[in-house]
N, C-alpha and C positions, 0 to 999 in steps of 0.2 A: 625349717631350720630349728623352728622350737621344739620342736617333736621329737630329733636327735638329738640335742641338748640334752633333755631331759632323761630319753633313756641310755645316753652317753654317761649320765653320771650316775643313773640307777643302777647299771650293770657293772661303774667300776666300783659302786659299794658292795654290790652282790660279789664279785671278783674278790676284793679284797677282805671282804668279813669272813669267806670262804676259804678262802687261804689262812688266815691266821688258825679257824677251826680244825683244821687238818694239818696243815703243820705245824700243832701241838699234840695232837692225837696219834701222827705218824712216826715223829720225832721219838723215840725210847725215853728221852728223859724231858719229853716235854711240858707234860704237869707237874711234873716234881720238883722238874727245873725252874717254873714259873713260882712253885709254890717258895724256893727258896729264896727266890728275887723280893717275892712280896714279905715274906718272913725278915728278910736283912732289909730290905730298903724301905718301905712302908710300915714294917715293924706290926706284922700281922703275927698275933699267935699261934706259935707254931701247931698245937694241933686243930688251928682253923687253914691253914695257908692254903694245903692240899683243895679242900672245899672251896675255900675261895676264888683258887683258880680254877675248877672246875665249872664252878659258877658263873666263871668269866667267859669259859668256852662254851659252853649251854648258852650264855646270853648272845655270845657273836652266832651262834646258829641259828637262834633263834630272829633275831636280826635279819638275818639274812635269807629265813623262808618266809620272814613277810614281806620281803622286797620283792622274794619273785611272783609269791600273790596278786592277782592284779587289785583284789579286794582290798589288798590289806596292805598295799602298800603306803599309802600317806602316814597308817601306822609306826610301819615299818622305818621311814622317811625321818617322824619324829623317833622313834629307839635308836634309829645310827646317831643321828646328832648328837642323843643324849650320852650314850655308849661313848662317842667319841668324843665328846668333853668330858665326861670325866677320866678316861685313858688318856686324855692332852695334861688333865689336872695332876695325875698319878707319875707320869715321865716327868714334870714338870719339880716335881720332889727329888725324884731318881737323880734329872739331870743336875741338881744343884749339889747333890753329896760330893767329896774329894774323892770317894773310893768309883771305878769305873764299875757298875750292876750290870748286870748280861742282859738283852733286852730277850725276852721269849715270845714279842709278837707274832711270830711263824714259826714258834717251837724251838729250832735251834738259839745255843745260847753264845754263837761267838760272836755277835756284836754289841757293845756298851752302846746302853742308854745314853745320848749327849742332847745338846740340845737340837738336832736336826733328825731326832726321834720325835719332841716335843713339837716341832713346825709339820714333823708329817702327821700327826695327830690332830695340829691345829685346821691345817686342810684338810683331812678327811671330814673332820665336823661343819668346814665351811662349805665345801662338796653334800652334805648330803642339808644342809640348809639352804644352798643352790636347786638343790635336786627338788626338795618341798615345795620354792617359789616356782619355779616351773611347772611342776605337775600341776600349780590351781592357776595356770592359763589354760586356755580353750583352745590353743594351740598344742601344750605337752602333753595332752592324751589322745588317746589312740593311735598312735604314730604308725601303725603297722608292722606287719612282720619282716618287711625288707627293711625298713625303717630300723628296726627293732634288732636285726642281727647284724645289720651293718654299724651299730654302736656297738655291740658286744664285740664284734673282733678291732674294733678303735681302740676299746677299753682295754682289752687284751694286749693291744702291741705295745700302747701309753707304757701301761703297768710294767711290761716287761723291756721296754727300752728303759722305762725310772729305775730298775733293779739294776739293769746291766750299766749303769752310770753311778749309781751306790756301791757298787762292788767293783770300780774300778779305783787299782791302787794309785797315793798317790804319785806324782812324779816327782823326782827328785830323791825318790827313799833308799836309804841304804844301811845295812845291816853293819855296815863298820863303827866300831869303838870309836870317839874321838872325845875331847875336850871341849871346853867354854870355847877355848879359840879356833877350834877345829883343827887341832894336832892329835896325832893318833896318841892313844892313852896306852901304856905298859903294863897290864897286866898280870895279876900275882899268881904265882901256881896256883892251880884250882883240878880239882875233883880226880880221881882214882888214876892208877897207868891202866894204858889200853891191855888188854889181853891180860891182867890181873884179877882175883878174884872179889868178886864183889862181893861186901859187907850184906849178910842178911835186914831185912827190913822187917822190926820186928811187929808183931799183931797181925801181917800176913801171911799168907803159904805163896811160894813160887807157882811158877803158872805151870800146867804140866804138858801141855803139846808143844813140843817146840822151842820150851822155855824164854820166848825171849817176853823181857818186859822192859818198861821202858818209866825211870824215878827222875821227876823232874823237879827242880828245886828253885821254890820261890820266896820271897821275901813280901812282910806284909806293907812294907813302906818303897817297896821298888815299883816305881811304872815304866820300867822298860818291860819289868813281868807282867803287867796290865795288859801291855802295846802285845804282847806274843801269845795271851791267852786264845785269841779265833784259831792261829794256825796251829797251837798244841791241842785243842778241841778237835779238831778233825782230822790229824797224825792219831790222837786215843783211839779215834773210832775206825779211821782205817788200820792201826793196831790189834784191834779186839775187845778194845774199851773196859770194862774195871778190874777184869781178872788180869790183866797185864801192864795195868798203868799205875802209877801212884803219884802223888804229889807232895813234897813235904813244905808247907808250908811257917816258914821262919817270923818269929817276932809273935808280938800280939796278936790272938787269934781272930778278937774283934776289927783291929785294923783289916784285917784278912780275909775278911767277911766276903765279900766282895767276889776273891778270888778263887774260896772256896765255892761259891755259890754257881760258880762257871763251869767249875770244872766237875762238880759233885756226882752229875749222873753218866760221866764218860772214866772218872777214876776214882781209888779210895785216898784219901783225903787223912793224912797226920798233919797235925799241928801244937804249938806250944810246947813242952820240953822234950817231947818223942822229937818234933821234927828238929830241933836244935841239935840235938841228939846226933841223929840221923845226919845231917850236915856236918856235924864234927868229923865222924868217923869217915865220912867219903872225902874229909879236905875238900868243901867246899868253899869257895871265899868271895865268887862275883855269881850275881843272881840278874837273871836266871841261867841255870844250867840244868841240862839235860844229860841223862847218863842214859844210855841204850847196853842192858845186860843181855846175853845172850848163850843161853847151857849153863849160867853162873860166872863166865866168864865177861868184864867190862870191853864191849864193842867198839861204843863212842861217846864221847866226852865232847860237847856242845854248846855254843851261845846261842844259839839259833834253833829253832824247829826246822827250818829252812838248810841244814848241815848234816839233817839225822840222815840215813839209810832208807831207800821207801821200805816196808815189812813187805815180804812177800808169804802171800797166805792160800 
């Protein structure tokens, strides 16, 4: 029983150090994206952030081919734990900022750093500190090769039952407007008529196949814009991502940090008097909204990502 234990939890650190490695290196903006998580939240120099986060993914690989070492593993054993406190200590800054930071542990950036970033962090360090105590009994070595692939698919299904319970929504959620007292709220005009021409958006060119794109307008002090960045991350990228997306982000650009930092390698990114600007002219007035152009003429006018059109491509 000690046997599987141990390579129970050596195979879900090899699992998951593996995963982060790759889903930032698969991901299109997944170094870049990490680098500007660490640049805003951490307040890494910008031209160290890149490096930094590269170094992050080198070190989780590295991690992870001394664990499948059988040599080098106790090594190994001690680099996750270390790795994994100070990536518990790093979220642990993240999770305390007001502004929601895109977490890039698997490359993708549409889920905010909270504090149940900071406890999966904390268990993974307390897991491979479990994993160390075991391997120096006389029971968690050599466990075998049955032994040994019958944890790896344990580890595997853990893993992916813990994802499919993290990414379920929750219950009770619902996209309608309402008030403190939960009466529906009245709404002031807001953004372009349909089938109208849309206001050029300036410092970029329209997109040329098909012309649609899609200007989504946020606000630096709005967290209903927060709560919608994952589903407009993945509308960008099932749209075609930065040659057809943009973002105009309103207020303080600092405040907004955050939510450029999300959106940065799926769109191009205005902010401060451009995007004020930019909101004037489309009558915009509740954030966030979405405007879906299409041939230059305005499609749809949106609260929701959840209300756009799917693109067909």
């Amino acid at each position: 029983m000690i046997g599987f234990l141990a390579e129970l939890t050596r195979w879900a650190l090899i699992l998951v150090f593996a995963a982060a490695v790759v889903g930032k290196l698969v991901w299109p903006d997944g170094l870049t994206g990490l680098g500007t998580t660490l640049k805003a939240g951490l307040h890494v120099p910008a031209r160290l952030a890149v490096p930094a986060a590269t170094a992050l993914v080198v070190a989780e690989a590295v991690v992870a081919v001394l664990l499948v070492v059988p040599v080098t593993l106790t090594a190994g054993l001690l680099a996750a734990g270390l790795l994994s406190a100070a990536m518990t200590a790093g979220t642990v800054v993240l999770a305390r900022r007001t502004e929601a930071l895109p977490c890039r542990c698997f490359g993708s950036g549409s889920t905010p750093v909270t504090w149940s970033t900071v406890l999966r962090n904390a268990g993974l360090t307390a897991v491979a500190a479990g994993a160390l105590a075991l391997s120096g009994l006389e029971d968690g070595r050599d466990a075998g090769l049955a032994v040994s692939l019958a944890a790896l698919m344990t580890a595997a299904a853990l893993l992916l039952a813990g994802r499919q319970l993290a990414l379920r929504a929750p219950r009770g959620h619902s996209g309608h407007q309402h008030g403190a007292a939960g009466r529906p709220v009245t709404l002031p005009p807001n953004g372009p008529d349909i089938g109208s021409p849309a206001p050029a958006v300036p410092g970029t060119v329209p997109p040329r196949a098909g012309g649609i794109r899609l200007i989504a307008f946020a606000s630096a002090t709005c967290q209903g814009c927060r709560d919608g960045l994952p589903k407009l991350v993945a509308y960008a990228r099932l749209l075609g991502g930065r040659d057809r997306v943009v973002v105009a982000i309103v207020g303080d650009s600092v405040a907004g940090a955050d939510i450029e930092a999300a959106v940065s390698g799926v769109a191009r990114v205005i902010a401060d008097e451009r995007a004020d600007g930019l909101a004037g002219v489309y009558g915009i007035a509740v954030f966030p909204t979405y405007v879906l152009v299409d041939d230059g003429l305005v499609e749809a006018v949106t609260l929701s990502v959840n209300e756009l059109p799917r693109p067909v491509r």
